[in-house]
C-alpha positions as CSV (number, residue, x, y, z in Angstrom):
1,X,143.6,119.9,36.5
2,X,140.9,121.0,39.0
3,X,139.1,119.1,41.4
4,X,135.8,118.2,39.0
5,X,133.2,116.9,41.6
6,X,130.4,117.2,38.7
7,X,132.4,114.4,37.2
8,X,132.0,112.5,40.0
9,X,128.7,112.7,40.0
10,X,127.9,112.2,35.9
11,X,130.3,108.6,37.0
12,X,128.2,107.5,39.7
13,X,124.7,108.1,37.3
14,X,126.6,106.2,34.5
15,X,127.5,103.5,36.7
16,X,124.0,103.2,37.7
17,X,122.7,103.3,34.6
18,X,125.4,100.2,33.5
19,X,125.3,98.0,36.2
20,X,121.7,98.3,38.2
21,X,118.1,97.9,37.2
22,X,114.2,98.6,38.2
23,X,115.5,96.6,41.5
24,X,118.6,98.6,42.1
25,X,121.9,98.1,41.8
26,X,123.3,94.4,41.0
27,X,127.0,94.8,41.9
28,X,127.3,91.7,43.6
29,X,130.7,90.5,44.3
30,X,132.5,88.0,41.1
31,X,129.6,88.0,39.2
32,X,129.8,89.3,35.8
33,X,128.2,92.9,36.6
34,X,130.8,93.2,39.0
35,X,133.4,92.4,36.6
36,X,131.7,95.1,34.3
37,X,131.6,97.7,37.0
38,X,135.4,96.9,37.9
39,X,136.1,97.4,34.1
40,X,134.4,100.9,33.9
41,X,136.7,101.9,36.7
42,X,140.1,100.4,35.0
43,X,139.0,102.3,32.2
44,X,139.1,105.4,33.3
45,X,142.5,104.2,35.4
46,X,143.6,103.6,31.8
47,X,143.8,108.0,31.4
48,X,145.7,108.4,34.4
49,X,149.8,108.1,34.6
50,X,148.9,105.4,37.3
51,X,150.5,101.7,37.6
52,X,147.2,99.3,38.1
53,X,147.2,95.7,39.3
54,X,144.9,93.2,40.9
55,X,146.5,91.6,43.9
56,X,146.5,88.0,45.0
57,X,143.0,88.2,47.1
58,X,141.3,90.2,44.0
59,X,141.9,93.8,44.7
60,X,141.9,96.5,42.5
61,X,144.9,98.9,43.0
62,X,145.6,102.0,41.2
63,X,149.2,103.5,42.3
64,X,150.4,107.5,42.1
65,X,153.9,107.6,42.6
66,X,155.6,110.4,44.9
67,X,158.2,111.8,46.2
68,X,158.2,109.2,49.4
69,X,157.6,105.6,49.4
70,X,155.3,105.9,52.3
71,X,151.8,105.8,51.0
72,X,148.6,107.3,51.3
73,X,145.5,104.8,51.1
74,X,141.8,106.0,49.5
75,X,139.7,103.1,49.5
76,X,136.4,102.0,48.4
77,X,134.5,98.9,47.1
78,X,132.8,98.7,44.0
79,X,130.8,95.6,44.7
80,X,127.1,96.2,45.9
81,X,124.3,93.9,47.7
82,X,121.9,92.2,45.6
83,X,118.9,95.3,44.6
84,X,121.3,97.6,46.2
85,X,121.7,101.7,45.8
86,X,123.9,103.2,44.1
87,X,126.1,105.0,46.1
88,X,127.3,102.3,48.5
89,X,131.0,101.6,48.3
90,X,131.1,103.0,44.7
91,X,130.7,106.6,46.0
92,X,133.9,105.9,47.6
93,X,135.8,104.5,44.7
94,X,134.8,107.1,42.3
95,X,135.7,110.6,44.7
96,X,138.8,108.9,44.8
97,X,139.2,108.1,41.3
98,X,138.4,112.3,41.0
99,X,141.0,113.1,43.3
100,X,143.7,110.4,41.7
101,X,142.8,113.3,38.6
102,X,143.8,116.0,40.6
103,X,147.0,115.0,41.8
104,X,147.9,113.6,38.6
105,X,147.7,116.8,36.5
106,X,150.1,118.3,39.3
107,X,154.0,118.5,40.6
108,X,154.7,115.2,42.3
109,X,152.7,114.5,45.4
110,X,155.1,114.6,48.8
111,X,153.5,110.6,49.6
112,X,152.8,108.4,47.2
113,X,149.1,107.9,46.7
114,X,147.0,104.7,45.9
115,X,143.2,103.6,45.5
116,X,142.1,100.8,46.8
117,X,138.9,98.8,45.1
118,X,138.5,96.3,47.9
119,X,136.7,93.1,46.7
120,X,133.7,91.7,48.5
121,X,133.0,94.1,51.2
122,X,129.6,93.3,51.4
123,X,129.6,89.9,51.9
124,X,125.9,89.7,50.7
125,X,126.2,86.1,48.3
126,X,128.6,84.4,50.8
127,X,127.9,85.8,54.3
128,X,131.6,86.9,54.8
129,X,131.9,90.7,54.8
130,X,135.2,92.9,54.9
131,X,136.8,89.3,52.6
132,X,139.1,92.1,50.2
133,X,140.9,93.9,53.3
134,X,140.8,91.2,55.5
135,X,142.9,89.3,53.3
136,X,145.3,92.9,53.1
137,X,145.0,93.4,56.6
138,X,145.9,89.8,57.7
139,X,143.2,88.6,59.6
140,X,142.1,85.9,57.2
141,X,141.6,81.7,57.2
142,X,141.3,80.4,53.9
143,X,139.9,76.9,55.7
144,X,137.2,78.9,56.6
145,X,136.8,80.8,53.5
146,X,136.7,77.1,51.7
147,X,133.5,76.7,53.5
148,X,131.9,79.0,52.3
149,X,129.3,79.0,49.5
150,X,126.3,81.1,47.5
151,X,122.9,80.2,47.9
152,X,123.1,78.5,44.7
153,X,125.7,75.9,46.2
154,X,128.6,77.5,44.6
155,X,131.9,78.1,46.8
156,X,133.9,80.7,47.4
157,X,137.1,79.1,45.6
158,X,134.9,78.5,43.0
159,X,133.4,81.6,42.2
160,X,136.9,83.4,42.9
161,X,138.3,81.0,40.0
162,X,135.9,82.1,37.5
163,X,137.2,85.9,38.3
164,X,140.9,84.7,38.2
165,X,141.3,84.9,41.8
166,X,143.2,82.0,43.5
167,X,142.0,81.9,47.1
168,X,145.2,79.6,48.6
169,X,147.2,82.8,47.3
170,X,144.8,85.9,48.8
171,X,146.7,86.2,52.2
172,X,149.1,87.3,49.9
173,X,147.5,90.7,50.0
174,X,149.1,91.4,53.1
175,X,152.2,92.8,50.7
176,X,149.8,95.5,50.0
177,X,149.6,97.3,53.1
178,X,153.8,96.9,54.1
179,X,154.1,100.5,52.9
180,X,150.9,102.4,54.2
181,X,151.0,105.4,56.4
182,X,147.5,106.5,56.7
183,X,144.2,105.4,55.3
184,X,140.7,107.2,53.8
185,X,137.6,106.6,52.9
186,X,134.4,108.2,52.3
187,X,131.1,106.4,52.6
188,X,127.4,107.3,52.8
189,X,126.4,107.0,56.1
190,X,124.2,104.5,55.6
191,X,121.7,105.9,58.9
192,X,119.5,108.7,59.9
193,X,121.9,110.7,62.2
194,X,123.3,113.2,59.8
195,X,120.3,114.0,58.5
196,X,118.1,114.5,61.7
197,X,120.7,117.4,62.5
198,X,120.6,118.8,59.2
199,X,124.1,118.2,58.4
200,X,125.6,116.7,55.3
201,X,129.1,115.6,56.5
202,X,130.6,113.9,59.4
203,X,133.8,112.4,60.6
204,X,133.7,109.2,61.6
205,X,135.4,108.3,65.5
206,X,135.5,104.5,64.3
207,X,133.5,101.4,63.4
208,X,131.2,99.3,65.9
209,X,132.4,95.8,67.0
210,X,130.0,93.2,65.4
211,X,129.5,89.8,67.0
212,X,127.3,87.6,64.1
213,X,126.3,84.3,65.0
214,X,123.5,81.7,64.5
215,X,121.1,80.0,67.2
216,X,119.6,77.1,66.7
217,X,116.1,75.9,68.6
218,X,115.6,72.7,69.0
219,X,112.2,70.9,69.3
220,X,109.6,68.1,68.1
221,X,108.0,68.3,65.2
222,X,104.3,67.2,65.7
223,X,101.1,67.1,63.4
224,X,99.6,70.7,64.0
225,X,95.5,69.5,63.9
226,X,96.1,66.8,66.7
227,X,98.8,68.5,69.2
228,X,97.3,70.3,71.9
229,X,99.3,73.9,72.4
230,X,100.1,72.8,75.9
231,X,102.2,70.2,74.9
232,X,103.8,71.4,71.9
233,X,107.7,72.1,71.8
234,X,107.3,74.9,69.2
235,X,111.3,75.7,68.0
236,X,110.4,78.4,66.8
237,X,107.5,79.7,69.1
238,X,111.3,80.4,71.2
239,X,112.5,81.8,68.6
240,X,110.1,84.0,68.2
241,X,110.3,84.6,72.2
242,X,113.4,85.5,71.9
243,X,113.6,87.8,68.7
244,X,111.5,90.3,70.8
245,X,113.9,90.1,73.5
246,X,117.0,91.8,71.7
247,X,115.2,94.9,72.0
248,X,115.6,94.8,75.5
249,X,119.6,93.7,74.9
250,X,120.5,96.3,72.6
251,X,118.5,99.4,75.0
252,X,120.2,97.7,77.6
253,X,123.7,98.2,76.6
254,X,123.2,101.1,73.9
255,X,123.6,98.8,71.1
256,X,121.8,97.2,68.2
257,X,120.8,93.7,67.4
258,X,119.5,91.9,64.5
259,X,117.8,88.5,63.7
260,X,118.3,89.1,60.1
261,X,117.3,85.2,58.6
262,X,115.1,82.6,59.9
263,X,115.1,78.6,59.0
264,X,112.6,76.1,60.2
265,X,112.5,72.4,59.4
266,X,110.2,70.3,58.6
267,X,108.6,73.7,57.1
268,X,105.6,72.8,56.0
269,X,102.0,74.3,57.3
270,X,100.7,71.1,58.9
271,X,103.5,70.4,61.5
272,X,104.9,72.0,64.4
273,X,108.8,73.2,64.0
274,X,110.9,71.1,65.1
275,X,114.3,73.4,64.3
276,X,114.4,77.0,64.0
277,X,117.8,78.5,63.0
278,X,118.0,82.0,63.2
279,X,121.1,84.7,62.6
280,X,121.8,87.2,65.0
281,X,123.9,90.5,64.7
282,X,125.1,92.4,67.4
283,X,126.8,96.0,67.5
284,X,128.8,98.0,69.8
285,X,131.2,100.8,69.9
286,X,132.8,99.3,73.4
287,X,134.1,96.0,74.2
288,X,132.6,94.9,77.3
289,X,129.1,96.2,76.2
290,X,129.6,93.7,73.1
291,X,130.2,91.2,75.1
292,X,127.7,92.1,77.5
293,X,125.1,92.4,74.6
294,X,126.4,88.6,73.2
295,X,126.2,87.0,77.2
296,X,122.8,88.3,77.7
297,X,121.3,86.8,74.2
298,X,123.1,83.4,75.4
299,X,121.2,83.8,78.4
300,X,117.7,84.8,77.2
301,X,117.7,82.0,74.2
302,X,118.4,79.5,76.6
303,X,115.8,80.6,79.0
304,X,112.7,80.7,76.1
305,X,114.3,77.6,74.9
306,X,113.9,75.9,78.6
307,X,110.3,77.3,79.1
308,X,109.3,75.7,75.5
309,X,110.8,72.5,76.5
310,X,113.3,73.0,73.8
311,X,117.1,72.9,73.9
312,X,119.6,75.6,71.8
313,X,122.9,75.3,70.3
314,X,125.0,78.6,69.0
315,X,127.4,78.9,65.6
316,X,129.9,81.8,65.1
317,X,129.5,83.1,62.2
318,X,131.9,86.3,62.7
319,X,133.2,89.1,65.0
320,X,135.3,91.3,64.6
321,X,136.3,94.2,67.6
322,X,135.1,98.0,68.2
323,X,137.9,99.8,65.6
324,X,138.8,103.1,66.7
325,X,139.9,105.5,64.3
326,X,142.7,107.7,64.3
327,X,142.3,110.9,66.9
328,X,144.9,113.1,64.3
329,X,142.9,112.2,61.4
330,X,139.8,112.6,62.9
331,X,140.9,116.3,63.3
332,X,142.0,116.4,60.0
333,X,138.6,115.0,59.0
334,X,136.5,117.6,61.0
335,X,138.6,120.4,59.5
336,X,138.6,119.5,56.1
337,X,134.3,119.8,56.2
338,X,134.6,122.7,57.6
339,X,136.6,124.3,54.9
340,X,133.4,123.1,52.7
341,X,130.4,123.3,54.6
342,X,129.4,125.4,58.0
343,X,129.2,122.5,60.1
344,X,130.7,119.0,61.2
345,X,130.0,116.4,63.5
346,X,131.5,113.2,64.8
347,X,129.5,109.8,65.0
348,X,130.5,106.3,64.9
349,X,129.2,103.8,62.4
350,X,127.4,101.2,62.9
351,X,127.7,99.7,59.5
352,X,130.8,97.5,58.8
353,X,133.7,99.1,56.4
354,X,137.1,98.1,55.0
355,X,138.4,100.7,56.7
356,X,137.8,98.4,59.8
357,X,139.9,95.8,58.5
358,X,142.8,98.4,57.6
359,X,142.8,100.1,61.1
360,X,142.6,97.0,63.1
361,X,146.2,96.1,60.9
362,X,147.8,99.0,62.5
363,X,147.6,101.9,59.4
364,X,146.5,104.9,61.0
365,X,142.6,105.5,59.7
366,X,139.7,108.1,59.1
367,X,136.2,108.1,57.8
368,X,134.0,111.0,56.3
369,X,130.1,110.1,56.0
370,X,127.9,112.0,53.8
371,X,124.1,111.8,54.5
372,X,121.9,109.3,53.1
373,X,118.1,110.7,52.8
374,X,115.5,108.6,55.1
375,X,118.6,107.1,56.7
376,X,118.0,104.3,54.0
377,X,121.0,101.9,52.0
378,X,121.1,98.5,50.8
379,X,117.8,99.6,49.0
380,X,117.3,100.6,45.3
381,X,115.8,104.1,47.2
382,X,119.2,104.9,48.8
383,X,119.7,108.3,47.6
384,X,121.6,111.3,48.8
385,X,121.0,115.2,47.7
386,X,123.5,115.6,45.0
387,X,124.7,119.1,46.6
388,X,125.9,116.6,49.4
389,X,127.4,114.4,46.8
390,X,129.8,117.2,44.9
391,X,130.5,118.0,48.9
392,X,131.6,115.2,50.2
393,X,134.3,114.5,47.3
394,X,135.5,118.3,48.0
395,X,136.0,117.2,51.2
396,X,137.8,114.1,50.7
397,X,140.3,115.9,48.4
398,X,141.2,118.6,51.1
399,X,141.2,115.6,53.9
400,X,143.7,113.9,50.9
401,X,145.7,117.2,51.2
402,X,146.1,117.7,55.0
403,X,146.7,113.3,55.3
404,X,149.7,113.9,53.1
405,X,151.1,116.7,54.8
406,X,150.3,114.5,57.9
407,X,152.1,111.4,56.7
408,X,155.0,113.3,55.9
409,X,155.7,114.9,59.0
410,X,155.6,111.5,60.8
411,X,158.4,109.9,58.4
């Protein structure tokens, strides 16, 4: 069998068509249209002479055997946010679903190959992202998980029940990985860069670190007609104060910040706030300018929080480390575009992937991106030009080929 990246393509619009609506995609992790999207991918698992399982955190794993037990990784994640676009994670399952096909219908491959359906990567109805491959990769507290829950009130362990996932056992995962020589994945890129140079691929050098945490202002709550302005201690007129100072943070160290979710109690229109929590995200492709970018927001919401005659208290939420990717496969990335299009280039991303997760547990790791119109995702308007689409899974197949040959002159 040929590679067939019209196929790919016909999937992805049928997917669409099956799991999202007016408001976009509604792939949203252990809800029942994700359990329908992951049954239209075991489906067509179901043609191919590949052994499928879910493992003990809720991954999907479909398994080519070959002529080595060392094992070549294509990952994706099915699961979308809430109004989501459709190309987002599934674009990643699906081109590696096609190439699955390809190998298939061919002479035993040198490596055996496996896709990966990671489970949550998102993290858009509990707040955890990456919760699939952490759990494979190791770096996982199920305490922690416990806490979590939907906005609904519904936990974690709950919600992984109804799915038939057992959260005590996800660490289990880990067994997953004890055989992996080299990971892929493909991804939109999620961001304007690719675009603006008129390019539709790119290899990816590696993720950014993230620092994610909430801050809480503290002040009085007062009647708002008799409280002169002078007086007030306005929570969140520091808030506010400070949400225009990440700017300045993120030019500062060439990063990016977010305030992505504000709170304020008593919340009603005739009182001043007394608390304003807010949720920040930080990003950084270096270390120290994370945690340069993470000192200085300490710093500032302290300050606006003293001027206002307020105090502040912070919450981690999560962090994880800059993840660089693999120099070799990077190479192998670049050249495999270039077999396919005129041009590559190499940027890092600033979105979160489970290709983070996998990396930062030692498996040597690449990325390709394929450009996303207006630089837009997490949107029902996230699009891509569907010359870029049949593209990108051409290239992931020739990266597959050259990460096999790869992984077989390193056993």
């Amino acid at each position: 069998m040929t590679l067939n990246p019209r196929r790919t393509l016909d999937e992805l619009k049928a997917l669409r068509e099956l799991t999202g609506n007016a408001d976009g995609a509604q792939r949203v992790a252990f809800t029942d249209v994700w359990v329908t999207a992951r049954k239209f991918l075991t489906d067509k698992l179901m043609d191919l002479p590949v052994e499928v399982h879910t493992d003990a955190a809720g991954n999907l794993w479909a398994t080519l055997k070959g002529e080595s037990e060392k094992e070549l990784l294509i990952g994706g994640h099915i699961d979308s946010v809430p109004n989501g676009g459709w190309l987002d994670g599934c674009l990643n399952t699906l081109a590696g679903l096609e190439v699955l096909r390809r190998l298939s219908e061919g002479s035993k491959p040198p490596v055996t190959v496996r896709l990966v359906d990671w489970a949550d990567e998102e993290g858009a109805r509990f707040g955890r992202s990456l919760y699939g491959s952490s759990a494979a990769g190791g770096n996982f507290d199920v305490a922690e998980m416990r806490k979590l829950k939907d906005k609904d009130g519904m936990g974690l362990e709950e919600a992984l029940e109804r799915v038939g996932i057992t959260l005590a056992d996800a660490p289990d995962a880990r067994e997953e990985l004890k055989n992996a020589a080299a990971y892929l994945e493909l991804h939109i890129e999620q961001g304007p860069v690719l675009e603006g140079m008129k390019l539709p691929l790119g290899a990816v050098l590696g993720t950014f670190g993230v620092e994610r945490h909430t801050i809480t202002f503290h002040g009085q709550a007062a009647h708002s007609g008799s409280t002169p302005m002078n007086v007030r201690r306005d929570a969140f007129r520091a808030a506010g104060q400070f949400s225009q100072e990440i700017y300045t943070i993120a030019e500062r160290h060439s990063g990016v910040c977010t305030v992505g979710s504000c709170k304020t109690l008593p919340g009603i229109v005739t009182s001043v706030v007394e608390t304003c929590e807010i949720t920040l995200d930080q990003r950084n492709l270096e270390a120290g300018r994370l945690a340069g970018m993470w000192q200085d927001a300490q710093d500032a919401a302290k300050k606006f929080a003293e001027e206002g005659g307020c105090t502040v208290t912070f919450g981690d939420l999560w962090n994880i480390e800059p993840i660089l990717f693999h120099p070799e496969l990077i190479d192998a990335a670049d050249a495999s575009i270039l077999e396919v299009v005129p041009h590559s280039h190499r940027l890092p991303s600033g979105p979160l992937h489970d290709a983070a997760e996998v990396a930062r547990a030692g498996v040597p790791t690449v990325m390709l991106f394929v450009q996303s119109l207006r630089g837009i995702s997490h949107n029902k308007i996230e699009d891509t030009e569907e010359e870029h689409i049949l593209q990108s899974v051409e290239a992931l197949d020739k990266l597959t080929n050259r990460a096999m040959a790869w992984v077989g002159q390193r056993q």
